[in-house]
VOSE-214304 format. One record per residue: residue number from 0; residue in three letters; x, y, z of N, C-alpha, C, O, CB in turn. Coordinates in nm, 4 decimals, padded with zeros to 6 digits, always signed. Glycine has a CB too. Example, Ala and Ser with C-alpha at 12.3 -4.5 7.8 and 13.67 -1.06 7.14 Angstrom:
BEGIN
 num residu   n.east  n.north     n.up  ca.east ca.north    ca.up   c.east  c.north     c.up   o.east  o.north     o.up  cb.east cb.north    cb.up
   0    ALA +01.3190 -00.5690 +00.7800 +01.2300 -00.4500 +00.7800 +01.3200 -00.3300 +00.7800 +01.4236 -00.3319 +00.8465 +01.1308 -00.4473 +00.9046
   1    SER +01.2850 -00.2250 +00.7080 +01.3670 -00.1060 +00.7140 +01.2900 +00.0030 +00.7870 +01.3409 +00.1138 +00.8039 +01.4084 -00.0598 +00.5725
This chain:
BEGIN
 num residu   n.east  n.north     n.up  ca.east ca.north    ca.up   c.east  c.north     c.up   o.east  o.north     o.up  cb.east cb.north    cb.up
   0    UNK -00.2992 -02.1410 -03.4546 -00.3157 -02.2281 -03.3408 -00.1915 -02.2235 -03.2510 -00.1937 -02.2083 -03.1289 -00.3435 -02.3709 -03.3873
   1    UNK -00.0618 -02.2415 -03.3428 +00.0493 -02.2454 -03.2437 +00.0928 -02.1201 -03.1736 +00.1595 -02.1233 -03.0702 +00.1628 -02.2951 -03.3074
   2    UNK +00.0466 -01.9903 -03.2424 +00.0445 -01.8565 -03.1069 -00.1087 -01.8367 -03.0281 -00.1179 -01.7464 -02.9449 +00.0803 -01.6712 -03.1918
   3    UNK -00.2022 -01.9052 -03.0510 -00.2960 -01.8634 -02.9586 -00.2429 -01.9935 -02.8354 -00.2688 -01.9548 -02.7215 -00.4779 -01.8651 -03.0309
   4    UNK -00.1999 -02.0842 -02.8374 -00.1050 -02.2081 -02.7554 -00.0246 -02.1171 -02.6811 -00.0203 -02.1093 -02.5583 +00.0026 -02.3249 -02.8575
   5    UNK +00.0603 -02.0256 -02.7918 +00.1817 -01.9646 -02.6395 +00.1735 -01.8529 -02.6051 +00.2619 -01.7982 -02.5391 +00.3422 -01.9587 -02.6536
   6    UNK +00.0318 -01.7771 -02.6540 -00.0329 -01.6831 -02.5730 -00.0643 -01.7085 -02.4328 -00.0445 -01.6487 -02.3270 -00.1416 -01.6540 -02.6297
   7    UNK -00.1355 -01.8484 -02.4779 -00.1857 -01.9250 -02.3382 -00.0898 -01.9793 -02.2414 -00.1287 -01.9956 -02.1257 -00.2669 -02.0455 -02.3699
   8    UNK +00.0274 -02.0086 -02.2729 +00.1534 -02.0582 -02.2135 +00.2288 -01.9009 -02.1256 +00.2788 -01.8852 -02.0142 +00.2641 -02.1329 -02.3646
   9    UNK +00.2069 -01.8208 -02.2262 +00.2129 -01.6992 -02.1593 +00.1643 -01.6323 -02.0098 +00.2138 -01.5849 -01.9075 +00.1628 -01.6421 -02.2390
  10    UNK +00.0092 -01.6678 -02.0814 -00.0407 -01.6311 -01.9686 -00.0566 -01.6924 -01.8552 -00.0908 -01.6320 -01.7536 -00.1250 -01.5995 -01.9871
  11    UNK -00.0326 -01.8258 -01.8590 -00.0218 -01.9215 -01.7177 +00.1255 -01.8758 -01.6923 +00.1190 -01.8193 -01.5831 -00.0435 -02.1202 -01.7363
  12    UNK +00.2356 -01.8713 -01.7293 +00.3272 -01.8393 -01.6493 +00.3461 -01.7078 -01.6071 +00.4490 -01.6757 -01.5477 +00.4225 -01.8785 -01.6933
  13    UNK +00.2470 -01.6198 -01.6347 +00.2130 -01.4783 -01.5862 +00.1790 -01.4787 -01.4510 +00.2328 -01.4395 -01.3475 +00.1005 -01.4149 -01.6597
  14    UNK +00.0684 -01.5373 -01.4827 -00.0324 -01.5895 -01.3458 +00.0600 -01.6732 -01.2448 +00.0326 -01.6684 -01.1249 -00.1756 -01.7070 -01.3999
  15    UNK +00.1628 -01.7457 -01.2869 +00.2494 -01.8474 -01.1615 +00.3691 -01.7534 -01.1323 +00.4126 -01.7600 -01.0173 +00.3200 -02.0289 -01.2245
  16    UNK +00.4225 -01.6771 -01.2071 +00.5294 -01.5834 -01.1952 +00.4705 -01.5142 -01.0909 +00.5352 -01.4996 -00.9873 +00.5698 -01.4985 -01.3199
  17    UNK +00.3103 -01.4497 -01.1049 +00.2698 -01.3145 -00.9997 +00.1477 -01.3515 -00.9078 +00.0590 -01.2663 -00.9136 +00.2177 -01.1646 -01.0946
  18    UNK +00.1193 -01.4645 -00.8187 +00.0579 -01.5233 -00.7760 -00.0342 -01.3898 -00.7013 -00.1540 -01.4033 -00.7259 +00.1317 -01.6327 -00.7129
  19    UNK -00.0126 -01.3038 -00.6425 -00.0654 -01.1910 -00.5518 -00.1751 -01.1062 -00.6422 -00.2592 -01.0273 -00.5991 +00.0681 -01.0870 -00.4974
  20    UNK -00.1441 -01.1550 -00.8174 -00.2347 -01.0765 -00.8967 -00.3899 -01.0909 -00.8704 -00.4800 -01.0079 -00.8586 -00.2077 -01.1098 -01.0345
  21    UNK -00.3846 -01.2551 -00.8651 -00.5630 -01.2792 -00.8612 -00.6107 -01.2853 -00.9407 -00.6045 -01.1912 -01.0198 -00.6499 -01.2059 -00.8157
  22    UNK -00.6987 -01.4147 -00.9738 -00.7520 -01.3879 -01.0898 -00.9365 -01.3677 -01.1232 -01.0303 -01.3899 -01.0466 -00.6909 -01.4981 -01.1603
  23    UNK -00.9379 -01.3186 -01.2645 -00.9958 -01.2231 -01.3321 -01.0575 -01.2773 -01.4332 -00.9891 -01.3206 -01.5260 -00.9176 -01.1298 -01.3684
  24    UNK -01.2381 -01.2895 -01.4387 -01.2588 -01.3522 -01.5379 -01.3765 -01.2623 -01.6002 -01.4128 -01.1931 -01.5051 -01.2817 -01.4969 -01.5067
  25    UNK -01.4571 -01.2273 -01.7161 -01.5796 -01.2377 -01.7719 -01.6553 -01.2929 -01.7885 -01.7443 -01.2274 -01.8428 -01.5912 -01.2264 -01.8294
  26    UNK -01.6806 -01.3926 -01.7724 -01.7706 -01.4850 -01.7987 -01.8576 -01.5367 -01.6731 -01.8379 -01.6024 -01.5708 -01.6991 -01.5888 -01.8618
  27    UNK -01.9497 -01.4802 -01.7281 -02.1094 -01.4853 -01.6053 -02.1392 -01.6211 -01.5319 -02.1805 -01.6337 -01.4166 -02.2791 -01.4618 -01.7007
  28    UNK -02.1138 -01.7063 -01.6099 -02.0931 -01.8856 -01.5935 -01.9916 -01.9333 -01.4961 -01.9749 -02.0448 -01.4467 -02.0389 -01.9597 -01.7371
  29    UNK -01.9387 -01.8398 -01.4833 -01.8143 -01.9060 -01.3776 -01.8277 -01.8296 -01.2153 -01.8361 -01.7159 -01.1687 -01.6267 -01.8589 -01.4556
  30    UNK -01.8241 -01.9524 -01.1735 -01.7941 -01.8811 -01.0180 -01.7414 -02.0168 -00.9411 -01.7479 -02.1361 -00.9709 -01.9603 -01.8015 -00.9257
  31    UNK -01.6762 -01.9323 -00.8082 -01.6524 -02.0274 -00.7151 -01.7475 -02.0154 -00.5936 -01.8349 -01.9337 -00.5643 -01.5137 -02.0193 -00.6768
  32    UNK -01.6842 -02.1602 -00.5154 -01.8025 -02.1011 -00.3862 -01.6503 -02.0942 -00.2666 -01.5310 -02.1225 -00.2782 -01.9879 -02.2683 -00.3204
  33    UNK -01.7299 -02.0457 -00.1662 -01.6680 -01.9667 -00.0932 -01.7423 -02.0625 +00.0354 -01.8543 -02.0401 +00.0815 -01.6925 -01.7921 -00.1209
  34    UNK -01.6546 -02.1670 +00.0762 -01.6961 -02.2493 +00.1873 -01.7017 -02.2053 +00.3555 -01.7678 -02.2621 +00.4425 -01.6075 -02.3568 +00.1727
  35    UNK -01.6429 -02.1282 +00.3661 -01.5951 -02.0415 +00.5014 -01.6970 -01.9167 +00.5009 -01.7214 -01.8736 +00.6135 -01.4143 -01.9797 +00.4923
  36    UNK -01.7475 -01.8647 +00.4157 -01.8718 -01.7640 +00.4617 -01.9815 -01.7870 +00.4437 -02.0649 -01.6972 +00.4553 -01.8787 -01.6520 +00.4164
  37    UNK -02.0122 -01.8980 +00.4140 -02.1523 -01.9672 +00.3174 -02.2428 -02.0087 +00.4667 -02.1984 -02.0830 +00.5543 -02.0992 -02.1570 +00.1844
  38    UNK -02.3672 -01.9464 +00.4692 -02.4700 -01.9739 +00.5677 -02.4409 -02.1137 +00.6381 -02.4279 -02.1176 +00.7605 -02.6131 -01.9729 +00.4972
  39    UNK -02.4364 -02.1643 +00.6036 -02.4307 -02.3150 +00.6773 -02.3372 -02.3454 +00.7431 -02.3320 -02.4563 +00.7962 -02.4333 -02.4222 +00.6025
  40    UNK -02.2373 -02.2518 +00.7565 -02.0789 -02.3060 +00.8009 -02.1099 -02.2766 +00.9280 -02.1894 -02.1899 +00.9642 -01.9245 -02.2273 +00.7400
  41    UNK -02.0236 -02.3759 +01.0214 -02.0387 -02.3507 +01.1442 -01.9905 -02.2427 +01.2352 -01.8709 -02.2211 +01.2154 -02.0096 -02.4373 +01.1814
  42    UNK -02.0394 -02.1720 +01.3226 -02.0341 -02.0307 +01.3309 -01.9201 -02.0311 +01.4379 -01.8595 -01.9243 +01.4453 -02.1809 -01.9524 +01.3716
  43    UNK -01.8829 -02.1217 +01.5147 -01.7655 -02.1153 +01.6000 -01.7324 -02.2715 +01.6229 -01.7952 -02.3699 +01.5838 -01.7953 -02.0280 +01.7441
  44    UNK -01.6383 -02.2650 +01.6831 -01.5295 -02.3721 +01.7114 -01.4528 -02.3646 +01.7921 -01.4293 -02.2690 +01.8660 -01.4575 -02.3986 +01.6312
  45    UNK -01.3801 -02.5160 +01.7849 -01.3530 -02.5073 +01.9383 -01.2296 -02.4249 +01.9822 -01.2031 -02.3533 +01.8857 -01.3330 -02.6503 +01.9950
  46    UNK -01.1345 -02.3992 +02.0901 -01.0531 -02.3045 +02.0989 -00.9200 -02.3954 +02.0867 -00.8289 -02.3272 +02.1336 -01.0767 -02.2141 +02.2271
  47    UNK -00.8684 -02.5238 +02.0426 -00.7917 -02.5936 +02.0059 -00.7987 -02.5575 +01.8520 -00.6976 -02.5481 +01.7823 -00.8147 -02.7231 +02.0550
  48    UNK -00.9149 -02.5401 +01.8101 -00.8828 -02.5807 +01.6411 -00.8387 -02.3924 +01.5922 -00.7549 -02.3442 +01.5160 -01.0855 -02.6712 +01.5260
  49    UNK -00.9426 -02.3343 +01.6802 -00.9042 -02.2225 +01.6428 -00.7319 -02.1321 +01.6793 -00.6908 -02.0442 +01.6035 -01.0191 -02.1621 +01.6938
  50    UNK -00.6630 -02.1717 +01.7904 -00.5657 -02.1866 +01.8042 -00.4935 -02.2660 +01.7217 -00.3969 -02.1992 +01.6849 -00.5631 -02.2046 +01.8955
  51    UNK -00.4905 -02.3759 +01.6729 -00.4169 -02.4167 +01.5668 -00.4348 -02.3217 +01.4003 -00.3457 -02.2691 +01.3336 -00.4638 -02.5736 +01.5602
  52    UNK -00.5689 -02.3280 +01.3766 -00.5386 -02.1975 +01.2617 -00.5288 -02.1289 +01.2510 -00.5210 -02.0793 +01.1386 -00.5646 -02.1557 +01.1976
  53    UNK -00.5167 -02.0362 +01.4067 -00.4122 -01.9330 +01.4022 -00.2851 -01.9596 +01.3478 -00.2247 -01.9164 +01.2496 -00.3881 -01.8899 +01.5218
  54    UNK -00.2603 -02.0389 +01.4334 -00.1019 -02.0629 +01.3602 -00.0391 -02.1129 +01.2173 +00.0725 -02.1071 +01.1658 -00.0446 -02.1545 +01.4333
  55    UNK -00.1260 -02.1483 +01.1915 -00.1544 -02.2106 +01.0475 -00.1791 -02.0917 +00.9809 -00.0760 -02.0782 +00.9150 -00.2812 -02.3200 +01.0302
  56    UNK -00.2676 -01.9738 +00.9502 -00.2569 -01.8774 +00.8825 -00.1174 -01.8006 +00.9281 -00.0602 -01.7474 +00.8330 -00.3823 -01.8062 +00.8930
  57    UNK -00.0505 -01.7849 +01.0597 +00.0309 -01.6805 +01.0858 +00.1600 -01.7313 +00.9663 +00.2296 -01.6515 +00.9035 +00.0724 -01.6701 +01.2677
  58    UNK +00.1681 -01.8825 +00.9566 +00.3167 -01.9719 +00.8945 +00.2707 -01.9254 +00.7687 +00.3651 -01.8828 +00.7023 +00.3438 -02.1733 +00.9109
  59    UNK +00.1585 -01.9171 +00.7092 +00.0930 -01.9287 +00.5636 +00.1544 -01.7138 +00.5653 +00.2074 -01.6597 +00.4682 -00.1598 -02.0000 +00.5579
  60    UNK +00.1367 -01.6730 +00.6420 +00.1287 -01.5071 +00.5991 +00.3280 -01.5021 +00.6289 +00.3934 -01.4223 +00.5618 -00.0138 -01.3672 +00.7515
  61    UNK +00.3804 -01.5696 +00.7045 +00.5382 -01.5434 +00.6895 +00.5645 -01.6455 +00.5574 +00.5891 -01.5800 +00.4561 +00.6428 -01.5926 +00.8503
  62    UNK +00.5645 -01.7379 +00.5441 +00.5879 -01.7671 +00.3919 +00.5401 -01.6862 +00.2946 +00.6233 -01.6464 +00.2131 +00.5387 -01.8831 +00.3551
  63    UNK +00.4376 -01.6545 +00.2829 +00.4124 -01.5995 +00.1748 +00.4627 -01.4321 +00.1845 +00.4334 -01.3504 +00.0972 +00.2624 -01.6284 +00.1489
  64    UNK +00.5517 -01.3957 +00.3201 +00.6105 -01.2756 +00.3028 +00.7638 -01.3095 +00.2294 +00.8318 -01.2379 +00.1558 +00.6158 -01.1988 +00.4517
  65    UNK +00.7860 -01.4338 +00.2752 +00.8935 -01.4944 +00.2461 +00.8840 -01.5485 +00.0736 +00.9967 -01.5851 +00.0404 +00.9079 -01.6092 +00.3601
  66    UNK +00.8223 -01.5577 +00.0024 +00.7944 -01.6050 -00.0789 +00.8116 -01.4506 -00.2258 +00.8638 -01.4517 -00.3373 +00.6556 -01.6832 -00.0253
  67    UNK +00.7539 -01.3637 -00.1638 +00.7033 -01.2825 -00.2553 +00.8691 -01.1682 -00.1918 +00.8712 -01.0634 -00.2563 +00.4939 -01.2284 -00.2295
  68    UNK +00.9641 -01.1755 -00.1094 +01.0822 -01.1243 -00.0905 +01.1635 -01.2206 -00.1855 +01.2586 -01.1619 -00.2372 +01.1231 -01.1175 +00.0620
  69    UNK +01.1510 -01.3533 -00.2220 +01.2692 -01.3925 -00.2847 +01.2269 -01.3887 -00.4106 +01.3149 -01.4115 -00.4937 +01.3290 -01.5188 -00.2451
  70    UNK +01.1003 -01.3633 -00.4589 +01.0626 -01.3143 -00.5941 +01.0776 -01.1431 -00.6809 +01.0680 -01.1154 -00.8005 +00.9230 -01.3481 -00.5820
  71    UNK +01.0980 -01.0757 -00.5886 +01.1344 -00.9875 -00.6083 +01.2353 -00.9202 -00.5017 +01.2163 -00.8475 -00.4042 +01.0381 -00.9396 -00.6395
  72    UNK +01.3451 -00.9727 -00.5587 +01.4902 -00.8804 -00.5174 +01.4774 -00.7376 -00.5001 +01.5367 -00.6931 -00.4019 +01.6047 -00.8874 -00.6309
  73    UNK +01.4196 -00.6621 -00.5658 +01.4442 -00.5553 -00.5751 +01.3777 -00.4556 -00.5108 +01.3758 -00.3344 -00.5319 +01.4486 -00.5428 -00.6709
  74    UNK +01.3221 -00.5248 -00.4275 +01.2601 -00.4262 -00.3252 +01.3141 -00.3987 -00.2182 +01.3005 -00.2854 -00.1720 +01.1507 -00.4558 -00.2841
  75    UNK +01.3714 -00.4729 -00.1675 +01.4799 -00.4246 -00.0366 +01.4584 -00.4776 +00.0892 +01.3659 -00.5582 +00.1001 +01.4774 -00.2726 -00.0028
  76    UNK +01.5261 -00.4486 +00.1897 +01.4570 -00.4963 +00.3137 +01.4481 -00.4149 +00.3912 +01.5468 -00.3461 +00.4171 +01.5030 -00.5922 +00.3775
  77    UNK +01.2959 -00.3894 +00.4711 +01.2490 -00.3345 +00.5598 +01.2303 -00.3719 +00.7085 +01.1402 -00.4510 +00.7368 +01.1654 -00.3139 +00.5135
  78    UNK +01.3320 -00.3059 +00.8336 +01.3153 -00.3465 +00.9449 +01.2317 -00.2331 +01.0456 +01.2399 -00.1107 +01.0559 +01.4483 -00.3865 +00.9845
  79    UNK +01.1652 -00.3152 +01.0997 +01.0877 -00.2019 +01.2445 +01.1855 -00.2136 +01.3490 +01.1863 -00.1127 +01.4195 +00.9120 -00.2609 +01.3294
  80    UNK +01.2789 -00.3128 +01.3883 +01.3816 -00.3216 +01.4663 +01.4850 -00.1970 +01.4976 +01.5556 -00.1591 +01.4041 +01.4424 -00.4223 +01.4138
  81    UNK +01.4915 -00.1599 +01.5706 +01.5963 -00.0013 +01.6096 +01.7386 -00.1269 +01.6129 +01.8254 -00.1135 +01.5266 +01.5472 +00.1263 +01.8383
  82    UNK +01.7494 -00.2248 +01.6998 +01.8571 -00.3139 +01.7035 +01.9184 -00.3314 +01.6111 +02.0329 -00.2861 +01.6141 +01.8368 -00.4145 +01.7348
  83    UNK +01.8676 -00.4129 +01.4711 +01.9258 -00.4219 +01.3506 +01.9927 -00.3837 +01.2895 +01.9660 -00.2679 +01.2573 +01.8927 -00.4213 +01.2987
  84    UNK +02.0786 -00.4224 +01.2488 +02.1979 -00.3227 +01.1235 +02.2631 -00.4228 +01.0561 +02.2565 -00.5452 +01.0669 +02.3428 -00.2112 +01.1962
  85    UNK +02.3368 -00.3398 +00.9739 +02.3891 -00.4386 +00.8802 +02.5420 -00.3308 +00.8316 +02.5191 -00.2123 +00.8072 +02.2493 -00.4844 +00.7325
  86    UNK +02.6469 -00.3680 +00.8244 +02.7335 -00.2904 +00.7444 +02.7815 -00.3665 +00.6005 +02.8086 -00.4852 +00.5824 +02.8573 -00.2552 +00.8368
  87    UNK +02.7816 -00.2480 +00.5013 +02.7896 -00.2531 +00.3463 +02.9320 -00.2483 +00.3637 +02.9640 -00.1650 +00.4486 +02.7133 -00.1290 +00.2444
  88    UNK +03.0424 -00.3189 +00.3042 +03.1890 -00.3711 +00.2842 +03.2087 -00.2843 +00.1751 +03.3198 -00.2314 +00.1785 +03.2184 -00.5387 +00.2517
  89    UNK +03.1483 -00.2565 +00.0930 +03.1580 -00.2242 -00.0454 +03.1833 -00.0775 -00.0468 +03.2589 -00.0423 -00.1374 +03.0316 -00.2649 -00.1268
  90    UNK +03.1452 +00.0035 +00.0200 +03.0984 +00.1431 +00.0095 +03.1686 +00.2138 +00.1314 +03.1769 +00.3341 +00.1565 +02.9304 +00.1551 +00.0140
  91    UNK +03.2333 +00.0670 +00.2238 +03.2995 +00.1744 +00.3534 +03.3735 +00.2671 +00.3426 +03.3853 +00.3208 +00.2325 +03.3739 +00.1251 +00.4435
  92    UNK +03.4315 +00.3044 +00.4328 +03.5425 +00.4185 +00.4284 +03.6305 +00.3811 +00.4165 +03.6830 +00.4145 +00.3103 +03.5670 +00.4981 +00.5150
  93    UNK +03.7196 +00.2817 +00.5138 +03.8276 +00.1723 +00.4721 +03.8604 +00.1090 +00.3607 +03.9689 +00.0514 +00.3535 +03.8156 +00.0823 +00.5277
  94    UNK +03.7537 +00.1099 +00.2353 +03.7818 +00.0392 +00.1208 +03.8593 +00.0771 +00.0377 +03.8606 +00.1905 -00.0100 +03.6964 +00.0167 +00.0625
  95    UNK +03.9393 -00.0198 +00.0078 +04.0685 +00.0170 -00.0911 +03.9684 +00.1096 -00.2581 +03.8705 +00.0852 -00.3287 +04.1784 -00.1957 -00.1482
  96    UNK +04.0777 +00.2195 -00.2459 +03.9729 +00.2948 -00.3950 +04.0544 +00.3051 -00.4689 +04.0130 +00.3471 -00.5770 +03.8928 +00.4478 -00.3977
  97    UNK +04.2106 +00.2771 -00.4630 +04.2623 +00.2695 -00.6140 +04.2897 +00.1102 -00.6755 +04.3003 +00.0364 -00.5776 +04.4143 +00.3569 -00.6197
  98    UNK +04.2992 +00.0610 -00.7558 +04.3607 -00.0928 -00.8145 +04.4677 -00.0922 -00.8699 +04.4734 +00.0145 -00.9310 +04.2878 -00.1639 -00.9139
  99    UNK +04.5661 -00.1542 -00.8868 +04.6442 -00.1842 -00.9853 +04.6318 -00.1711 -01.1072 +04.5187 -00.1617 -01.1550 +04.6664 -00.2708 -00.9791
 100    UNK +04.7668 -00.1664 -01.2030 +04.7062 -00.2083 -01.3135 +04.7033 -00.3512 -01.3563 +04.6992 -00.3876 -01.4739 +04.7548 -00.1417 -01.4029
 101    UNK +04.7053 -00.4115 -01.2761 +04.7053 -00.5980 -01.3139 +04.5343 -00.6232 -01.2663 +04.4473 -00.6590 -01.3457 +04.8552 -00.7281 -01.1753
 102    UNK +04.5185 -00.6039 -01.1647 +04.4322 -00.5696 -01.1170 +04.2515 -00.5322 -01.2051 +04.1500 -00.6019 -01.2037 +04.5090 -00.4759 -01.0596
 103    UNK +04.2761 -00.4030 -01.2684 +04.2264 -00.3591 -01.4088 +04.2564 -00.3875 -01.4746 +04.2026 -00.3257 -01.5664 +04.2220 -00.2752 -01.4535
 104    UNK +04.3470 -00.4811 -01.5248 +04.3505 -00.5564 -01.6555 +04.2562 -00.7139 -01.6697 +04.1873 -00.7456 -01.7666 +04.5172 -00.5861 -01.6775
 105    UNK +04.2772 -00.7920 -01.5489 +04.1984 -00.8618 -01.5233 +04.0654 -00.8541 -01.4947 +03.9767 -00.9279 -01.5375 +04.2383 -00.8990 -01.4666
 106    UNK +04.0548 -00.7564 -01.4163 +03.9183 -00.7190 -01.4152 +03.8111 -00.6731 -01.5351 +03.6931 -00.7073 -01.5273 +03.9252 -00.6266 -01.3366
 107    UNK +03.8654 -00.5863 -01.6560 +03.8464 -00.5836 -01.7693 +03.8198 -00.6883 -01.8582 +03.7252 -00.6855 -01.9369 +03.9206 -00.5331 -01.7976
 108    UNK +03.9096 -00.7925 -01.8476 +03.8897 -00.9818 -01.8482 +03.7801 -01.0039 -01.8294 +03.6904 -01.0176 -01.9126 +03.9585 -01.0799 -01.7403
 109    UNK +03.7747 -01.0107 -01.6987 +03.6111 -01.1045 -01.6177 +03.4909 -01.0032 -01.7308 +03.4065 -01.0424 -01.8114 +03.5692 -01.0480 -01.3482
 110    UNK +03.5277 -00.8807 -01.6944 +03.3330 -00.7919 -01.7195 +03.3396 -00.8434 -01.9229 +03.2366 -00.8349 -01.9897 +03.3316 -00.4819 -01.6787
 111    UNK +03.4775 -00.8926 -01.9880 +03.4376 -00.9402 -02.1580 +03.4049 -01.0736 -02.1478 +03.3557 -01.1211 -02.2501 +03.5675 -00.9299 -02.2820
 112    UNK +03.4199 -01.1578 -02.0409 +03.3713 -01.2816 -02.0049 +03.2314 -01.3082 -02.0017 +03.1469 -01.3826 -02.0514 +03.4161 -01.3090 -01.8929
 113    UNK +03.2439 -01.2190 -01.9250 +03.1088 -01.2314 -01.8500 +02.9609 -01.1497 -01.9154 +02.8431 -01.1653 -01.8831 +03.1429 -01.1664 -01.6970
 114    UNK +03.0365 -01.0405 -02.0398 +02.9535 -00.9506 -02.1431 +02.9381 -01.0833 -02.2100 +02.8228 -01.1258 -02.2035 +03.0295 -00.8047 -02.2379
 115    UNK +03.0314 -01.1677 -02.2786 +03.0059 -01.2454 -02.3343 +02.9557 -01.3899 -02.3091 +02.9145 -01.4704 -02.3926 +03.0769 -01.2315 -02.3783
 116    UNK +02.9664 -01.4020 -02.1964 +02.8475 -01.5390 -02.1318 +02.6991 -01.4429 -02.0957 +02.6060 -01.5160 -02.0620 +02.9253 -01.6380 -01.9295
 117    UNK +02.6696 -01.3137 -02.0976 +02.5606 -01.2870 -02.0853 +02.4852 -01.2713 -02.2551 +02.3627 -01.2671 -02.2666 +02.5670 -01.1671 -01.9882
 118    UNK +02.5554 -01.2659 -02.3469 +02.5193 -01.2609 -02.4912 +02.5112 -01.4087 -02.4959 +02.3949 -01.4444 -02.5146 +02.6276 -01.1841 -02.6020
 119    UNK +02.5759 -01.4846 -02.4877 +02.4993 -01.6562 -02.5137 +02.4583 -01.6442 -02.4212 +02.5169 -01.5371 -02.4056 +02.5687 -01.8077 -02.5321
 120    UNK +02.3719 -01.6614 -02.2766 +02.2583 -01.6847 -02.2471 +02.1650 -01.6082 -02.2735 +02.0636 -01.6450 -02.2141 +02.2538 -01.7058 -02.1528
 121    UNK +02.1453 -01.4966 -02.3493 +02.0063 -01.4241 -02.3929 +02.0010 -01.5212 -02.5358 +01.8994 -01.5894 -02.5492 +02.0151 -01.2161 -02.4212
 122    UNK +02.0721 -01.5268 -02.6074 +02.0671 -01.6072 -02.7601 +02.0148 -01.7874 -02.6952 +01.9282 -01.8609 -02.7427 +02.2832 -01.6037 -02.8627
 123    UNK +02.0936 -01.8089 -02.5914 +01.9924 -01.9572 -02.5080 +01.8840 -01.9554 -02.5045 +01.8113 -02.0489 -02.5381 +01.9974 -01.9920 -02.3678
 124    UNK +01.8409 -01.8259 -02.4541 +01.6934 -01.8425 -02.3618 +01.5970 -01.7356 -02.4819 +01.4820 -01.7049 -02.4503 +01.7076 -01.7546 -02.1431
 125    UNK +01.6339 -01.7045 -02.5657 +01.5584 -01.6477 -02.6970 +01.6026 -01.6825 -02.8532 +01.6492 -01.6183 -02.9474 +01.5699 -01.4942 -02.6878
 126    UNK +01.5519 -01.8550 -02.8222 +01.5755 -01.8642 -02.9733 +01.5082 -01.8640 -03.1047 +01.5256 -01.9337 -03.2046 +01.6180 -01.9468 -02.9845
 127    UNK +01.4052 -01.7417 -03.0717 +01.3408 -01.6776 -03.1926 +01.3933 -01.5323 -03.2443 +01.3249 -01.4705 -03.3259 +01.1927 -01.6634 -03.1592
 128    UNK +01.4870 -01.4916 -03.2069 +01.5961 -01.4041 -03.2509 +01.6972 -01.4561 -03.3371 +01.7694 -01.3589 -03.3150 +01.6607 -01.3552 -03.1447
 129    UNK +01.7593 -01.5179 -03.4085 +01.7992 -01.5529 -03.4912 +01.9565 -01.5206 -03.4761 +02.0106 -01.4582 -03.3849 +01.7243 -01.5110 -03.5860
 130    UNK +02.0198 -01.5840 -03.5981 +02.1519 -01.5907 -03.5477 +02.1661 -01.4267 -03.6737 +02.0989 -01.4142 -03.7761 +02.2627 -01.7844 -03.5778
 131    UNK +02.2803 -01.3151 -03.6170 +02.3257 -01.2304 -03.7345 +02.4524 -01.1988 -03.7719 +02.5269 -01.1390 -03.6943 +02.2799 -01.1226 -03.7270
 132    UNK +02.4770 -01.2226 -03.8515 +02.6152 -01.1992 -03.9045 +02.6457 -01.0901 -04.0071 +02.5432 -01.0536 -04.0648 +02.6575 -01.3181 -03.9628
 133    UNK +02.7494 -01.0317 -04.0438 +02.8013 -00.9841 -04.1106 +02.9289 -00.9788 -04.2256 +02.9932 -00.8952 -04.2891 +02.7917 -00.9451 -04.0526
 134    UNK +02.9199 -01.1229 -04.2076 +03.0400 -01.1913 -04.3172 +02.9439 -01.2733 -04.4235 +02.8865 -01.3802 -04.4025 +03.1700 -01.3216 -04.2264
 135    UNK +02.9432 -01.2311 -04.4868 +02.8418 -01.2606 -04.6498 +02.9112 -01.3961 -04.6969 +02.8651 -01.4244 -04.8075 +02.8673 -01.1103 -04.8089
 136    UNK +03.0069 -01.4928 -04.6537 +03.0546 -01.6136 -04.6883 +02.9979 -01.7364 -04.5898 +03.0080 -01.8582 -04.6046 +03.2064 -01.6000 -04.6872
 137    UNK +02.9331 -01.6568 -04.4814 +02.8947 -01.7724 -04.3768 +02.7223 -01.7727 -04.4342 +02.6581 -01.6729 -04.4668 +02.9271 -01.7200 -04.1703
 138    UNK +02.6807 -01.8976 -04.4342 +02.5381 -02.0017 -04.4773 +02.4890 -02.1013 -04.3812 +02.5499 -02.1484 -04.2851 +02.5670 -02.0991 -04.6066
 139    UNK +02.3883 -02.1225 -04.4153 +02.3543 -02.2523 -04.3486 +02.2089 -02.2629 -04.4075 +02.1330 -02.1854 -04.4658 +02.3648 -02.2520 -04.1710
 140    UNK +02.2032 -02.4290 -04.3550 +02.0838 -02.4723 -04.4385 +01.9862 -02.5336 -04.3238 +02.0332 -02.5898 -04.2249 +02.1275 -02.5912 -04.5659
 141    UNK +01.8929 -02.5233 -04.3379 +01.7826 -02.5664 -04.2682 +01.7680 -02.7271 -04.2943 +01.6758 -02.7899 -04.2421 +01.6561 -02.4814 -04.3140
């Protein structure tokens, strides 16, 4: 019972994680209705309302471009703009390319810091991995 529960916990945060998936069912019994193409709906309207949901879908299609860019980082950004630019600091020509050695010593610092605040938050956020050791004197009791 308690993994068919976080199968299901699974799969709803599948479905809220990837909203663009859509969902997908088998079952012959289920349907929705579809109020906007259904015979009876009224076939036009007035040019106030329809001007307003224009705009109302245009805000709904930039959020949700906006929405699905801050969900996935890793796609990049795409401009049609010739104007646009951007300069990378990181990669210029001007950028300092040698360090110190104080410099690299500290820096060596931060990345065992920071190796090691990224090993306690995976052991945070997965605590069905267990703790492992290798000193045969350390115990603990449930």
């Amino acid at each position: 019972k308690i993994l068919a529960e976080a199968a299901a916990l699974k799969k709803s945060a599948a479905a809220y994680m990837h909203p663009e998936v859509g969902v997908k069912t088998t079952d012959p019994t289920l349907f929705g209705r579809n109020y906007f193409n259904r015979y009876s709906a009224p076939e036009t309207e007035e040019d106030e309302f329809a001007d307003e949901r224009a705009e109302i879908l245009a805000e709904a299609v930039a959020l949700k471009k906006s929405s699905v860019a801050y969900m996935h980082p890793e796609v990049g950004v795409c401009s049609e703009d010739a104007t646009l630019f951007g300069r990378n600091y990181f990669e210029r020509a001007s950028a300092p390319d040698v360090e110190s050695m104080e410099e690299a010593e500290e820096k060596a610092k931060i990345l065992a810091e920071a190796a090691a605040l990224k090993k306690s938050a995976a052991a945070y956020m997965h605590p069905e991995v267990g703790v492992k050791t290798t000193d045969p004197t350390l115990f603990g009791r449930n």
